[in-house]
C-alpha positions in Angstrom: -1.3 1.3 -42.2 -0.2 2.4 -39.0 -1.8 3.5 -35.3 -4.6 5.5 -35.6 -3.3 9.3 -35.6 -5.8 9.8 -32.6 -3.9 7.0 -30.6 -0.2 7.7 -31.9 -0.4 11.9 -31.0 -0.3 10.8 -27.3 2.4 9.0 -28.1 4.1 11.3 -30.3 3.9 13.9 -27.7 5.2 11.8 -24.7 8.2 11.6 -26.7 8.4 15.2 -25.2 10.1 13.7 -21.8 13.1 12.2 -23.3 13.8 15.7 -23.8 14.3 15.6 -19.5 16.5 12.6 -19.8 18.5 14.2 -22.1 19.0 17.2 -20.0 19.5 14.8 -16.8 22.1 12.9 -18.7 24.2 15.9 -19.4 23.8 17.5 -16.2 25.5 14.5 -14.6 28.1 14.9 -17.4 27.0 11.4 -18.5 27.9 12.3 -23.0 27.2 8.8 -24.0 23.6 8.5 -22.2 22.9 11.9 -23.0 24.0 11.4 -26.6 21.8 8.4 -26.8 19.0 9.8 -25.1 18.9 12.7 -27.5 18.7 10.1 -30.5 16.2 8.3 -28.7 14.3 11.2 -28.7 14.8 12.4 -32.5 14.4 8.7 -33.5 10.6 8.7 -31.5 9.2 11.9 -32.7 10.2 11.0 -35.9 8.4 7.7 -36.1 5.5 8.5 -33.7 5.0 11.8 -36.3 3.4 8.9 -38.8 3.8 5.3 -37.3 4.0 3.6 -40.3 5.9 0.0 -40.8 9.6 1.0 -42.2 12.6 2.3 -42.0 11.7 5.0 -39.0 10.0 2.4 -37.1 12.8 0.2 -37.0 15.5 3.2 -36.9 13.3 4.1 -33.7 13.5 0.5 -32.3 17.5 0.2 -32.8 17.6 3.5 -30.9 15.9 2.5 -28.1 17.6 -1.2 -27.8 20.7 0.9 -28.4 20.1 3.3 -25.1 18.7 0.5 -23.1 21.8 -1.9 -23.0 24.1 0.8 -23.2 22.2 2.6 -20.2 22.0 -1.1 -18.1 25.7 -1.7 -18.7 26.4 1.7 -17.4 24.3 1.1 -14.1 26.4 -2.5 -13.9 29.4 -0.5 -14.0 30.7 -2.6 -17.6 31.4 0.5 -18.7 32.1 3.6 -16.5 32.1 4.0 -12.4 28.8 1.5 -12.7 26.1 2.8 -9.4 27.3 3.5 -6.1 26.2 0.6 -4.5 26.6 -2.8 -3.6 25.3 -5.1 -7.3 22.6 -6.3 -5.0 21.3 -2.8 -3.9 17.8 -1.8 -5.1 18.7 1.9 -4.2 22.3 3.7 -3.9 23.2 5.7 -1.6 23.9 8.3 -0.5 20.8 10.5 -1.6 21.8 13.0 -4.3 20.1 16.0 -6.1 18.4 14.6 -9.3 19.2 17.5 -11.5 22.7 18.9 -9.8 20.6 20.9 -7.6 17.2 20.2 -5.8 15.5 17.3 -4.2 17.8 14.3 -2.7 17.0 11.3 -4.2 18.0 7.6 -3.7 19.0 6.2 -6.8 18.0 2.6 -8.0 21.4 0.0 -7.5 22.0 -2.5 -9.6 19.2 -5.0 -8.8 16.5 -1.7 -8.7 17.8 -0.8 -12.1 17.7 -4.5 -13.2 14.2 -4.8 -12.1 13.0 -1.0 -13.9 14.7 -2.4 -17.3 13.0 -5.7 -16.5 9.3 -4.0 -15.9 10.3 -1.6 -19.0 10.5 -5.2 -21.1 6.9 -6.4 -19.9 5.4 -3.6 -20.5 6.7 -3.0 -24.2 6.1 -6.7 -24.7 2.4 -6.6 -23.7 2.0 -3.2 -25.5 3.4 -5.2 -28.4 0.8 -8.2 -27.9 -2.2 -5.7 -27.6 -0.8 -4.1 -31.2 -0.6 -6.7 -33.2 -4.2 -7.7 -32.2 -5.3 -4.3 -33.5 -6.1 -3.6 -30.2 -4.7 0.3 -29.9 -6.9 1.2 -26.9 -5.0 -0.8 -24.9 -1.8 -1.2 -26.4 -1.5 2.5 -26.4 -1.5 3.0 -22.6 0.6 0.3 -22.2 3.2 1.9 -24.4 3.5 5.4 -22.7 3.9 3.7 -19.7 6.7 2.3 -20.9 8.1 5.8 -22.3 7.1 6.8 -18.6 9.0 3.9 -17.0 11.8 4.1 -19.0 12.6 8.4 -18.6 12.3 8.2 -14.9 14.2 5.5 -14.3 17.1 6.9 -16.4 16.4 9.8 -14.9 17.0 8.4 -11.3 19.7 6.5 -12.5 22.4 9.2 -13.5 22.4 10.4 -9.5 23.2 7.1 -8.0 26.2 7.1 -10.3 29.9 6.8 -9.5 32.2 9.9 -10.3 33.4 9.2 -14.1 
């Protein structure tokens, strides 16, 4: 027995926004975060379709681990141009469009994108404690705060980027 379907559609749905980190990732030419985003993406609508314990679920959680260290060792420059910005920067600089055109925005340094994947942790973590308690009402928001957290964040992140 999973989530009740009336809980796990708004999560389901919110899967939706990876969609705009895909997008984010490939208009800043990023393939490998754009490539993991997409599976990200795939990986949560199909688990969130019927949140069940099994092989989706934890197909869906390797995904996301997978995307998250890859994503922070691209922000600490392990792999790639790593941010524009001294490693204990909470934004880079200078401001850039977020989606090739548009709006200037900061993007997080090192120590802002620490502290997102940080918060992104918690949050998961207590969405997990609420969960296992059966306790979906709360677990639930908790949880598409993290998908929230997590899209804009990456999302900000492929500005502040050095040129590959």
């Amino acid at each position: 027995m999973g989530i009740p379907n009336c809980m796990s559609g708004w999560l389901f749905y919110s899967c939706g926004q990876f969609s705009v980190m895909t997008v984010g990732a490939a208009i800043h030419r990023r393939w490998g975060c754009c490539s993991l985003a997409a599976l990200v993406l795939i990986a949560g609508l199909n688990y969130w379709r019927d949140p069940t314990f099994g092989m989706r679920r934890y197909l869906d959680m390797a995904a996301v681990a997978a995307t998250v260290i890859y994503h922070m060792c691209v922000a600490l420059g392990v792999t790639g141009g790593g941010l524009n910005a001294h490693w204990a920067s909470l934004l880079s600089s200078p401001l850039r469009p977020l989606m090739g055109k548009g709006p200037l925005v900061p993007g997080p340094g090192p120590a802002g994108y620490s502290l997102l994947t940080f918060l992104f942790v918690a949050m998961y973590m207590r969405a997990r404690h609420h969960a296992a308690r059966k306790e979906y009402n709360i677990s639930t928001p908790w949880h598409l705060g993290v998908h929230l957290l997590g899209n804009l964040g990456n999302v900000f992140l492929y500005p502040g980027l050095r040129s590959q």
